[in-house]
N, C-alpha and C positions, 0 to 999 in steps of 0.2 A: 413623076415617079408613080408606079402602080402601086396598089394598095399591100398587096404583099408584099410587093419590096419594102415601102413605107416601116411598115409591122416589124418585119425582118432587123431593116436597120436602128429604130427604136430599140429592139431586144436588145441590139448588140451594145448601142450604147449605156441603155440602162445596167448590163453588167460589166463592159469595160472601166467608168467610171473608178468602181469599188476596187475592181483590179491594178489600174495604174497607181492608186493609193496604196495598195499593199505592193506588187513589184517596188515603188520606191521608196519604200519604208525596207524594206527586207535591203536593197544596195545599198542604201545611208545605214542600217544596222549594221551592216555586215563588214565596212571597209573598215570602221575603228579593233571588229573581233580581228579582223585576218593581224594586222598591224600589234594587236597583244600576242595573241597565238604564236606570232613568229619569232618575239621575244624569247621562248619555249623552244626552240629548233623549225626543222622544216616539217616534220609530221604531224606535227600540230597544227600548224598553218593547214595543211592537206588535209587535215581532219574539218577545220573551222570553211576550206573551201567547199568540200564534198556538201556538207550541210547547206551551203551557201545555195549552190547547184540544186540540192533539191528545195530549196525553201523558193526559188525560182521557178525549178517544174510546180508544184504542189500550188504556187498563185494562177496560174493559167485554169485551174478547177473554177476560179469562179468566173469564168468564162466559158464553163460547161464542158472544157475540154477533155478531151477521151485518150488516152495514149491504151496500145495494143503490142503487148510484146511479143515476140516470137524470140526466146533464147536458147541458144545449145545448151543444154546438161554439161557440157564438158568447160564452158568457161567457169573458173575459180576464182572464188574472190580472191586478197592478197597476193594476186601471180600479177606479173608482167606481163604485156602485151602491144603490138603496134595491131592500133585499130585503123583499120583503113575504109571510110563511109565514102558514099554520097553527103552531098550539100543543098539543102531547102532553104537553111531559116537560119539567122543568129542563134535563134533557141535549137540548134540542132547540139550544140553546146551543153548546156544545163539539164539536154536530157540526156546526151553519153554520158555527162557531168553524173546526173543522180542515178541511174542504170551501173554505172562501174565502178561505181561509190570506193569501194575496196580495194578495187585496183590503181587508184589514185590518177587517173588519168589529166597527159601535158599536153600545151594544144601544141601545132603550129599556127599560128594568128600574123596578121598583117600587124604593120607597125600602127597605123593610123588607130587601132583599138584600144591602144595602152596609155589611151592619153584621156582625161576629159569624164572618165564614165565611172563613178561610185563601182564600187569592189570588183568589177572586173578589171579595170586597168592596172590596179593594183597588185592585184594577183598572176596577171600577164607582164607586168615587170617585175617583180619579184618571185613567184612561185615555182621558177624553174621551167616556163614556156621555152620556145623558139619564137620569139618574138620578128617576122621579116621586114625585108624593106624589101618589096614588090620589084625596086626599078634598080635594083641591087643584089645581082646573080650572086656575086662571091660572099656578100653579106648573110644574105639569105643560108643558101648551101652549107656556109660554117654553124647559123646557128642550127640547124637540122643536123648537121652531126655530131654538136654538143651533146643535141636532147637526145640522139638515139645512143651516145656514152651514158648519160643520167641513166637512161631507159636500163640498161644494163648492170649500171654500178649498184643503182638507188632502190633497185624493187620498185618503178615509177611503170606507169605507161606513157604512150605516147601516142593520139589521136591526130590523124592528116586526113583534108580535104581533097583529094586529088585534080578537082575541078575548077581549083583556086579561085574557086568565086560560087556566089548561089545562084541556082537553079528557079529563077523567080517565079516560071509556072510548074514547077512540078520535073520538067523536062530534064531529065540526066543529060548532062554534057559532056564532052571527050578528055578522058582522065590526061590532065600535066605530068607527063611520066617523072620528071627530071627531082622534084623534091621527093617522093615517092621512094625513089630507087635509093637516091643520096639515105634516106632515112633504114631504109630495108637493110643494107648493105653496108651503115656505120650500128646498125644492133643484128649482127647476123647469125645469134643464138635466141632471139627471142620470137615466139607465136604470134602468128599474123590473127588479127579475128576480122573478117569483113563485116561490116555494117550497113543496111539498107533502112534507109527512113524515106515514108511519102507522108505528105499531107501536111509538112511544117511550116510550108512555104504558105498554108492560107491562113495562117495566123500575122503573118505581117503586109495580106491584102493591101490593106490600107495604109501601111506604115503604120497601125498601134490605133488606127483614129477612125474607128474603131475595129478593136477585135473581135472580128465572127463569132459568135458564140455557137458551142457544140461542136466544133473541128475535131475531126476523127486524127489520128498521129499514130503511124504505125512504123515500129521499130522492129527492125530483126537482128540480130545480134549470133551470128554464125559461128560454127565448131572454127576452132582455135588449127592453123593449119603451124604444124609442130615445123621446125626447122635444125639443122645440124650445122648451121654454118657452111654448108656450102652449095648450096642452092643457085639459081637461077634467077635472079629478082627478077629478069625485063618476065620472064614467063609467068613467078609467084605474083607478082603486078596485076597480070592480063589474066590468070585466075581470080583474082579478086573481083576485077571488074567482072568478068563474065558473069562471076556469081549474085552481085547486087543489079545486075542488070535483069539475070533470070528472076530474082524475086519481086524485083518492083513491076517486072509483066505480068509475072503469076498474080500477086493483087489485082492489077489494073486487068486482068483478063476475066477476071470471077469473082470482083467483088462482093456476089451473095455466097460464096463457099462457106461451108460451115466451120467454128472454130477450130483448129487442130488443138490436139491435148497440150502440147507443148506452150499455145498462148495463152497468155495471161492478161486482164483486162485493171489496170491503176485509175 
């Protein structure tokens, strides 16, 4: 190993250490709050997860980590929305999680997450997710348009991955229309926001062992494209993608651009 690399991975470790202590201190706090909170109703729970989410972003700091927003003026907190992102990182989660605090956002998640893992499984069984089974089309499908009824009834959102899986180097992959559309088209009054995240994916390099330190994470978080119910999903879809597509070139094209007014640096 060269000497720099040496130096490099020392860093990383010497602040990963403190971090894996505080990330699992923060899920072992957190699944006993979600669990009283819920006692309370379901917006309490959503209040106690929003926190949870950001108390999750906010430990990856001692890993020097950088997040970089780019948000439209036009998303509102308290409003409903289907967010439709790209896929990095598990942590692409806890940071739409802490970013749309307000808007109480529902995932859809695979089944295998709901089981095993301090406050997030919990919350993905209980919190009103779409919980899927992967190898279970009709299963799936139904719970996706449960959430996009919540999404409607609740004043909830609802965040899908289209790529049904992460992007390990970076690399956007060919959006899975099929959840997508089901989701679009069982909430078909409510704003789509596209979402573009780069750089989530080098925080779990290593799988956790260790976390890079100083990883840049950039979020965009796009104007809310309004809907009347009777729109077009396969085309509002292939808009969204276009547009997360556009933005993670524009980074990767000019990464020394200077800040826009609109980003904001946490």
């Amino acid at each position: 190993m060269k000497p720099g690399s040496f130096m490099r991975r020392t860093v990383d470790w010497l602040f990963t250490v403190p971090f894996l202590i505080v990330f699992g201190l923060i899920l072992g706090l957190f699944d006993p709050l979600q669990r009283i909170a819920r006692l309370f109703g379901s917006r309490p729970h959503e209040i106690v997860v929003g926190l949870l989410q950001r108390g999750l972003l906010g430990a990856f700091r001692v890993c020097g980590t950088r997040l970089e927003i780019e948000r439209s003026p036009a998303v509102r907190p308290w409003t409903s929305y289907l967010v439709i992102a790209n896929h990095q990182s598990m942590f692409d989660v806890p940071i739409l999680g802490a970013l749309l605090f307000t808007n109480f956002p529902k995932y859809v998640a695979k089944r295998e997450l709901s089981r095993w893992i301090p406050s997030i499984s919990y919350n993905l069984r209980r919190g009103g997710n779409a919980v899927i089974d992967r190898q279970d089309a009709s299963q799936a499908l139904e719970a996706i348009r449960a959430l996009g009824c919540r999404v409607e009834q609740r004043g909830v959102s609802a965040v899908i991955f289209p790529e049904g899986t992460r992007a390990r180097r970076g690399t956007i992959g060919a959006f899975k229309a099929r959840g997508s559309l089901e989701l679009l088209r069982s909430a078909p009054h409510t704003a789509v926001v596209p979402v573009a995240v780069d750089g989530s994916w080098r925080l779990l390099r290593h799988n956790l062992f260790p976390v890079p330190f100083g990883v840049r994470v950039r979020v965009a978080i796009g104007a809310p494209i309004e809907r009347t119910g009777g729109d077009d999903a396969d085309r509002l879809l292939r808009r969204v993608e276009r547009e997360i597509r556009d933005t993670l070139e524009r980074w990767r094209a000019n990464t020394a651009a200077p800040a826009r007014s609109a980003r904001s640096t946490t």
